[in-house]
C-alpha positions, -999 to +999 in steps of 0.1 A: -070+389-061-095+387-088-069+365-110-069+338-086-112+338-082-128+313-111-162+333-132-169+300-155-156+261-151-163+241-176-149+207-192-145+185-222-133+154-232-093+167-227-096+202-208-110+216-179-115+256-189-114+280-163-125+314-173-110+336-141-128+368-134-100+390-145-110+378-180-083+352-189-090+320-197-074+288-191-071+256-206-057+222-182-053+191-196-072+163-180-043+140-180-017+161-171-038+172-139-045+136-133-010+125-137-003+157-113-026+151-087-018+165-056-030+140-030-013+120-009-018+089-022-004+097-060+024+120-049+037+088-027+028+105+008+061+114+022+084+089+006+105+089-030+074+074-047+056+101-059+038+102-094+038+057-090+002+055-091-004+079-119+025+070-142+005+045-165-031+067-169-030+069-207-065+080-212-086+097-183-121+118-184-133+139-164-165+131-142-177+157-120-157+191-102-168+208-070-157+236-056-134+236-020-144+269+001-132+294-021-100+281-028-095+252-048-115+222-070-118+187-063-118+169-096-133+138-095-118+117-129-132+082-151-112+063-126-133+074-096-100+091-077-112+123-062-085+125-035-068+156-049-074+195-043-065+219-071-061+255-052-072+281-077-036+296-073-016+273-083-039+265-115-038+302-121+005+303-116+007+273-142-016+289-168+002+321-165+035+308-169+026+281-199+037+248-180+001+236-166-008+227-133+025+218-112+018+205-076+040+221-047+064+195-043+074+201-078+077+234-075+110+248-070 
């Protein structure tokens, strides 16, 4: 359980950096998990259309993060979207497994 529970978030211009409290760190890039984001409106709701509202973001920053009960991070980005909720699980799966964050209807 401990691999999934963030000890340090911090950001730059092009990561977040979780530091988990099993001791690994992390590295995201900020516009892969803004090109990823898993809300509603960029994945296309329940139609074909996801990833239409995220396709073009060349350049992207990251703002401000909060944490979401004890499960997830709401990233808020340059371009004021804050809609999407990163679960601490799923961050965790895609730095373990080298392919960044992947949102669930991705996964296979």
């Amino acid at each position: 359980m401990l691999d999934t529970i963030p000890e340090d978030i911090q950001y730059n211009n092009t990561s977040l950096i979780i530091r988990w409290k099993d001791g690994k760190e992390c590295s995201y890039d900020l516009l892969q998990l803004r090109r990823k984001c898993p809300c509603a409106q960029c994945r296309g709701g329940h139609g074909p259309v996801a990833n239409r509202q995220t396709d073009g973001i060349q350049q992207i920053r990251l703002v401000s993060w909060k944490k979401v009960g004890r499960y997830a991070l709401q990233l808020t980005f340059s371009d004021n979207h804050d809609l999407g909720i990163y679960t601490y699980d799923l961050l965790r799966k895609g730095c373990d497994e080298g392919t960044g964050y992947v949102p669930p209807d991705e996964r296979g």
